[in-house]
TORVEXTI-483844 format. One record per residue (C-alpha): residue in one letter; x, z negated, y negated. Coordinates in Angstrom, 3 decimals. Layout:
residues N
["a", [X, Z, Y]]
...
***
This chain:
residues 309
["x", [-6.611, 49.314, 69.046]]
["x", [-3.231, 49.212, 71.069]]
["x", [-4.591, 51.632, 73.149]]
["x", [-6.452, 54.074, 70.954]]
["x", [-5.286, 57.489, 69.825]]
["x", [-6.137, 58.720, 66.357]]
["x", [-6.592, 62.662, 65.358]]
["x", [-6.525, 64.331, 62.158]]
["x", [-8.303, 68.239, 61.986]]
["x", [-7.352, 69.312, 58.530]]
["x", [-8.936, 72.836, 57.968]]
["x", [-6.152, 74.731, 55.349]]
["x", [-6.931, 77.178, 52.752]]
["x", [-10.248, 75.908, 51.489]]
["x", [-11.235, 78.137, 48.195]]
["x", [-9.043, 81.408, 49.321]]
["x", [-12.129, 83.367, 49.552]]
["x", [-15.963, 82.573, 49.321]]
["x", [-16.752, 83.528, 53.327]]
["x", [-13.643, 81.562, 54.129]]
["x", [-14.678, 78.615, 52.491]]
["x", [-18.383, 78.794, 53.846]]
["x", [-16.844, 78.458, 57.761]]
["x", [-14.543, 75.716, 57.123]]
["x", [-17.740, 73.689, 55.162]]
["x", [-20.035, 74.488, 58.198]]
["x", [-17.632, 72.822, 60.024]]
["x", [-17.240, 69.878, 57.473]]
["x", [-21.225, 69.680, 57.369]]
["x", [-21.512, 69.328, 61.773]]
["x", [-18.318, 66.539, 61.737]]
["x", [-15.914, 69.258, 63.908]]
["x", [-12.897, 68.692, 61.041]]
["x", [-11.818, 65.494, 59.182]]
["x", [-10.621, 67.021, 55.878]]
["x", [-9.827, 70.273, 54.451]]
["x", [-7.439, 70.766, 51.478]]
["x", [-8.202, 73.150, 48.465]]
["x", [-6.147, 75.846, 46.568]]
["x", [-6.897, 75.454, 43.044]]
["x", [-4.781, 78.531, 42.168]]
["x", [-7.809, 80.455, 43.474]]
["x", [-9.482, 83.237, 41.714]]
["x", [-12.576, 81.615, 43.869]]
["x", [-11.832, 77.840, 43.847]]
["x", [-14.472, 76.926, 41.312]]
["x", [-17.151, 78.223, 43.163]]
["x", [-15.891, 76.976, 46.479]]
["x", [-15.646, 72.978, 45.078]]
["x", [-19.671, 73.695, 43.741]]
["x", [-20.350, 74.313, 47.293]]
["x", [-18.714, 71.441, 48.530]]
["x", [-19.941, 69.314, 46.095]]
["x", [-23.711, 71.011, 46.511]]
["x", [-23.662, 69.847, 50.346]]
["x", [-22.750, 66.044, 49.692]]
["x", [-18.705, 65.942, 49.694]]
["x", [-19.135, 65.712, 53.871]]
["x", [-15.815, 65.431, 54.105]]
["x", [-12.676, 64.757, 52.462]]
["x", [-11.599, 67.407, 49.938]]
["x", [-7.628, 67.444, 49.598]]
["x", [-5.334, 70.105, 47.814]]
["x", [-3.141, 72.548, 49.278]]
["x", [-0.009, 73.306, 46.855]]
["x", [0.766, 76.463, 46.776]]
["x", [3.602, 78.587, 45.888]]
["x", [3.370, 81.779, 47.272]]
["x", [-0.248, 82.774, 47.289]]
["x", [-2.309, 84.740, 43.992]]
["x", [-0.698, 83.637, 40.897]]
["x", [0.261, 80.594, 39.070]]
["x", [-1.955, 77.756, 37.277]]
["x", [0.623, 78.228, 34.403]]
["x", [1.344, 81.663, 32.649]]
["x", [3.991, 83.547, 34.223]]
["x", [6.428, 83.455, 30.978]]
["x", [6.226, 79.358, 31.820]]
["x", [7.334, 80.021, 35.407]]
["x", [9.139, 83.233, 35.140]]
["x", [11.329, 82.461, 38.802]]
["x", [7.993, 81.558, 40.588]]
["x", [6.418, 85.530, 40.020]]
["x", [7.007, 89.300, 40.757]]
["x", [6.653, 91.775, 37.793]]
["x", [2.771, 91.365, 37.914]]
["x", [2.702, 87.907, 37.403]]
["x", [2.149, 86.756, 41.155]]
["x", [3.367, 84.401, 43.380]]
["x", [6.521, 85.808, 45.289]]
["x", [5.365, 86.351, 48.881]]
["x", [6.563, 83.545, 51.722]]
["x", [9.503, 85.811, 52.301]]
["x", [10.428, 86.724, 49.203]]
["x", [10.024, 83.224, 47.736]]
["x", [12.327, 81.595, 50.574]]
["x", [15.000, 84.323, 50.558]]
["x", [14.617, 83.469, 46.435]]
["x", [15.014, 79.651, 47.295]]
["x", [17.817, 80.098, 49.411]]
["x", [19.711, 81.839, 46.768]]
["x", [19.550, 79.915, 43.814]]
["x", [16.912, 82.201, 42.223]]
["x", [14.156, 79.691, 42.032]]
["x", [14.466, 76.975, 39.265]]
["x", [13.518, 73.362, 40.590]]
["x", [12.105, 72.881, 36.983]]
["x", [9.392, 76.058, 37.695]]
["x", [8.619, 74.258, 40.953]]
["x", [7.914, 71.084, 39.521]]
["x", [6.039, 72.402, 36.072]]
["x", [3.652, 74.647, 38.753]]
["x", [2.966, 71.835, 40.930]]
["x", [2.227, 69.516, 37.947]]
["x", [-0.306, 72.177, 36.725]]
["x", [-2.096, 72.272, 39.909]]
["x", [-2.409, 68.319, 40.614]]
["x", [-3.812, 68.301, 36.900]]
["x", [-5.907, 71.175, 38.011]]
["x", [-7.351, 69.638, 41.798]]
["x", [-8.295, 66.058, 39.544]]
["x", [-10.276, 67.879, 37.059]]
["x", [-12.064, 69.749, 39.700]]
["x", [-12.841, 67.159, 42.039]]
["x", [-12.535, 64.178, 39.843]]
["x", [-10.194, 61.842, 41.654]]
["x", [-6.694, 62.420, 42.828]]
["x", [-6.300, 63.621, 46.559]]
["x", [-6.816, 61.649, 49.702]]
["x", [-4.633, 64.668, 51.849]]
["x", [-2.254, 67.283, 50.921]]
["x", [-0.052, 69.660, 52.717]]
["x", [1.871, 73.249, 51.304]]
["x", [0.410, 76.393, 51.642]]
["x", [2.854, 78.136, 54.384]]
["x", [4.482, 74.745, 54.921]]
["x", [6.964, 75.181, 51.479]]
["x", [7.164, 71.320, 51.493]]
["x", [10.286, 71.860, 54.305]]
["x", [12.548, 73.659, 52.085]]
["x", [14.643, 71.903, 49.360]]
["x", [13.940, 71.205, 47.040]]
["x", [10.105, 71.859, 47.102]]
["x", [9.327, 68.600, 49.539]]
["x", [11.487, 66.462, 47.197]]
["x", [9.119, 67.693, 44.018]]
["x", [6.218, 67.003, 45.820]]
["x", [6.735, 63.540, 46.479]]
["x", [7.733, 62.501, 43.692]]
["x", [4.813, 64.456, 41.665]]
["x", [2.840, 62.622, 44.229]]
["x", [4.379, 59.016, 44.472]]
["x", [1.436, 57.204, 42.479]]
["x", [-0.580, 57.886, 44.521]]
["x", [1.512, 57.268, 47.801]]
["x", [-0.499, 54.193, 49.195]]
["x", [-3.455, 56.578, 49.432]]
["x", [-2.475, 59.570, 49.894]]
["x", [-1.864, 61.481, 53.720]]
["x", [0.671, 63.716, 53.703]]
["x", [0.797, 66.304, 56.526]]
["x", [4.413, 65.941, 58.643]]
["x", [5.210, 69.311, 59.511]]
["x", [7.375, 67.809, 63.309]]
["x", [5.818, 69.116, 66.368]]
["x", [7.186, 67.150, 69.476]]
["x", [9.485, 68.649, 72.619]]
["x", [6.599, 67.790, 74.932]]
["x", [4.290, 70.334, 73.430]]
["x", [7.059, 72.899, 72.315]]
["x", [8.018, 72.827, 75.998]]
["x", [4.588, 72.629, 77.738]]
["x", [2.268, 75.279, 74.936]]
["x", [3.371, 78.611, 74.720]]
["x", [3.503, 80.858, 72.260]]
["x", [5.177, 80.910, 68.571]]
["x", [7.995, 78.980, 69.696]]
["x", [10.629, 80.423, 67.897]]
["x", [8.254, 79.590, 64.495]]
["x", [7.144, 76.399, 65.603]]
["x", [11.040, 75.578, 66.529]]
["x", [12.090, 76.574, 62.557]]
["x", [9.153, 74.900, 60.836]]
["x", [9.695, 71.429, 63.192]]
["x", [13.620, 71.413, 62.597]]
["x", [13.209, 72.246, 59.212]]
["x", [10.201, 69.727, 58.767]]
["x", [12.498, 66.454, 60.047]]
["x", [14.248, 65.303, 57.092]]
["x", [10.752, 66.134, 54.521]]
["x", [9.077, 63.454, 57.143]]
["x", [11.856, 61.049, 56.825]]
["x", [11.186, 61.170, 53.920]]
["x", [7.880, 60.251, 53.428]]
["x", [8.456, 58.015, 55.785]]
["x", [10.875, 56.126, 53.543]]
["x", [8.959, 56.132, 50.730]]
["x", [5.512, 55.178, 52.461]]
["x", [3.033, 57.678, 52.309]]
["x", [0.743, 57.621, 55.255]]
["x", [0.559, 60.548, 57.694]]
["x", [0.816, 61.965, 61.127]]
["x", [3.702, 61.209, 63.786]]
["x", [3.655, 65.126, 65.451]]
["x", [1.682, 67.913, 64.332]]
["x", [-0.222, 70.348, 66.611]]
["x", [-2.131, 73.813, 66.243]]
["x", [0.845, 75.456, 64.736]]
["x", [0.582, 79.683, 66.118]]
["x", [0.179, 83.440, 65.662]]
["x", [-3.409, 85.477, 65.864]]
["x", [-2.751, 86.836, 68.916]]
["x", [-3.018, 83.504, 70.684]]
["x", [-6.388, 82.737, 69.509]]
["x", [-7.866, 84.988, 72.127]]
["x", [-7.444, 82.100, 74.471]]
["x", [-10.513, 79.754, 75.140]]
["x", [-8.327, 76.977, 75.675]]
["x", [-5.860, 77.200, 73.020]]
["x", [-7.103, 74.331, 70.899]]
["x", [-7.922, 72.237, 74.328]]
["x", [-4.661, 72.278, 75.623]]
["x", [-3.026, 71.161, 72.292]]
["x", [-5.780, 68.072, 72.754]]
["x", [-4.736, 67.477, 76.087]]
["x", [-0.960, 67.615, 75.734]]
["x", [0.298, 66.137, 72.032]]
["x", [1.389, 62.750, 72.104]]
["x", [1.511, 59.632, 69.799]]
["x", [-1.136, 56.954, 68.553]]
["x", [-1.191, 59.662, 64.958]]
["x", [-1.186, 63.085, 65.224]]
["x", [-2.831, 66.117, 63.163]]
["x", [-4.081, 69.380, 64.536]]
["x", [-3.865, 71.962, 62.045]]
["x", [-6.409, 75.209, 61.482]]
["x", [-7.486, 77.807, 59.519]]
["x", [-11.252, 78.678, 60.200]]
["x", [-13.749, 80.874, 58.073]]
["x", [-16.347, 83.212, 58.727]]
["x", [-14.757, 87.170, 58.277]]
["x", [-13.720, 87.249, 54.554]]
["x", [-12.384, 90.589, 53.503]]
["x", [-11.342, 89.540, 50.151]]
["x", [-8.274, 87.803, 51.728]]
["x", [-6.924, 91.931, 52.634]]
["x", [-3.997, 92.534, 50.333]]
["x", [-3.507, 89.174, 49.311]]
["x", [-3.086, 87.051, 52.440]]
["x", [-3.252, 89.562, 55.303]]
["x", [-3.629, 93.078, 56.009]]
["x", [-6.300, 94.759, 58.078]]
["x", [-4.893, 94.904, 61.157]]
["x", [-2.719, 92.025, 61.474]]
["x", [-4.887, 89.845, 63.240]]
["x", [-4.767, 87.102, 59.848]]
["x", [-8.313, 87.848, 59.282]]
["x", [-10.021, 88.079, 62.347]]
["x", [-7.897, 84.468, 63.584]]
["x", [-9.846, 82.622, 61.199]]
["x", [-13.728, 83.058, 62.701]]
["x", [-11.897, 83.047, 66.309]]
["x", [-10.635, 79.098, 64.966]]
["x", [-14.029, 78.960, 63.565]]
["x", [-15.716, 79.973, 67.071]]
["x", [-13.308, 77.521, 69.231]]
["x", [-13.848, 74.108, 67.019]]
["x", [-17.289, 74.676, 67.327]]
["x", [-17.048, 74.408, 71.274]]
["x", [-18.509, 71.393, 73.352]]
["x", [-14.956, 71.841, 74.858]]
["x", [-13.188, 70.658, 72.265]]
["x", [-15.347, 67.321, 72.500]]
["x", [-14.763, 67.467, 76.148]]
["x", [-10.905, 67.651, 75.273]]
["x", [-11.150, 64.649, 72.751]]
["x", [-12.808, 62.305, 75.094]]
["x", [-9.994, 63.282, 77.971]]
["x", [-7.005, 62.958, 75.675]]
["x", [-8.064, 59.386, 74.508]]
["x", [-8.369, 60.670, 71.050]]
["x", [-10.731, 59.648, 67.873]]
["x", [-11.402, 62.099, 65.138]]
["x", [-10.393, 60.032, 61.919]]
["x", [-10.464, 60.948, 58.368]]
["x", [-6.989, 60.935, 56.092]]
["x", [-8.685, 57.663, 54.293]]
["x", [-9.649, 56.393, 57.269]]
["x", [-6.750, 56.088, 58.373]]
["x", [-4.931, 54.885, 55.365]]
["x", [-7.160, 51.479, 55.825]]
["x", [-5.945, 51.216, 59.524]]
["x", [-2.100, 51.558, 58.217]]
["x", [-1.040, 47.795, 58.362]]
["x", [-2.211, 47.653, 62.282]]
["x", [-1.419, 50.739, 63.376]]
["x", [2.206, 50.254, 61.952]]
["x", [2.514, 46.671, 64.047]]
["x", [1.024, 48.536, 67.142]]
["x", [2.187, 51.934, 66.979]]
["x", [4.498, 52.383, 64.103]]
["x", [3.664, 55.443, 61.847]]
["x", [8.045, 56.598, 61.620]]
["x", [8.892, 59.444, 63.113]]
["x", [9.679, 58.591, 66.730]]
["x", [12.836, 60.312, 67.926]]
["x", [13.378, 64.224, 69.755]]
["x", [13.450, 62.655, 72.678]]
["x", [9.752, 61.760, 72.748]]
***
């Protein structure tokens, strides 16, 4: 076990839209992704957890808190900071430069949250086994904060996605950088956290990027072959072409939509085996390895390992 490398392919956004949903379970159904986390704020997320449910639960179902997606499990008049004048979700930007300024009350946050925890254990049946934020929320105050602690009974099972990418790959993968340099800085003291208070997850996170960069055969390959640590995640967002998601997660030209069959194409590669094998690594699921904790943490320690790694 000292010298074995363990990977995590969560598949986000499972339940935004039916065609969406359909990819990432194709890939759940041929073993190409470990887990896949749900938004139960989804005018489709019903249907989607049938379907998941209808193939045999192949693979761990997690949930996906969202903030700034559709609208809220709660009525608007419950939440009134979280939503526009039509009773949506503020948009990423909106709902940070919000944030930022005070304009977003912690209690909405945490009553929203709540909600959709309730909501993911009555759908499923059992609390989740993986979570991470829709557009990575979890790094800004105080959203992280509510999050683990909405979470903390169910910390000892429970992966939690550390949004930290390491220098190696920020220097060696191009593209994104400036993104991937905000979300990892910002991301540092949310996995300290979690650290702290024990909830399993990844040391670095990989797969982070814009559409444009999908066009590259290699692109999930090279983040194989060059992220380091005994834990890491890759992170994706595959579907078949869903054009429900137009107007309320992408437009029709800004690449969003097309990125998510391109993700779809390149985990379904013999390449990305080929990459596995090379880079030492074994797909795990979240659970999985939850139950290999107490080694790994004597072997490999599961802290965030300093920028200079």
């Amino acid at each position: 076990m000292d010298h074995e490398r363990y990977l995590v392919v969560t598949a986000d956004d499972y339940g935004i839209g039916l065609a969406t949903s359909q990819g990432i379970l194709d890939l759940a159904i041929h073993g190409r992704i470990s887990a896949t986390v749900l938004l139960v704020n989804s005018p489709c997320v019903s249907a989607a957890v049938a379907a998941w449910q209808r193939a045999g639960n192949p693979r761990p179902l997690g949930w996906h808190p969202c903030l700034t997606l559709d609208a809220p499990i709660l009525s608007p008049h419950r939440v009134p900071s979280l939503v526009d004048a039509t009773g949506q979700f503020w948009k990423l930007g909106k709902f940070v430069s919000r944030l930022l300024t005070g304009r977003i009350r912690p209690a909405d946050i945490e009553a929203e949250l709540r909600a959709q925890l309730q909501r993911f254990i009555d759908l499923t049946g059992h609390p989740p086994t993986i979570v991470n934020s829709h557009h990575h929320v979890q790094v800004f105050s105080p959203v992280g904060k509510i999050l683990e602690e909405i979470l903390s009974p169910y910390k000892q099972s429970t992966y939690v996605r550390r949004i930290r990418e390491s220098w190696k790959t920020w220097w060696g993968i191009s593209g994104a950088r400036k993104k991937r340099f905000f979300l990892s800085f910002m991301g540092r003291s949310d996995a300290r956290r979690l650290n702290r208070k024990g909830f399993p997850g990844n040391v670095w996170l990989g797969g982070i990027t814009n559409p444009p960069l999908l066009g590259n055969p290699e692109f999930f390959v090279r983040w194989l072959l060059q992220i380091p640590g005994k834990i890491v995640e890759l992170t994706c967002h595959p579907g078949f072409l869903d054009p429900t998601l137009i107007g309320r997660d992408c437009t029709s030209i800004d690449g969003q939509l097309q990125r998510r069959f391109r993700e779809w194409h390149l985990l379904r590669q013999s390449s990305f085996d080929e990459a596995l094998r090379e880079a030492g690594l074994t797909l795990v699921t979240p659970s999985q390895l939850s139950n290999m904790l107490p080694v790994l943490s004597r072997t490999a320690g599961v802290t965030v390992p300093s920028d200079a790694a």
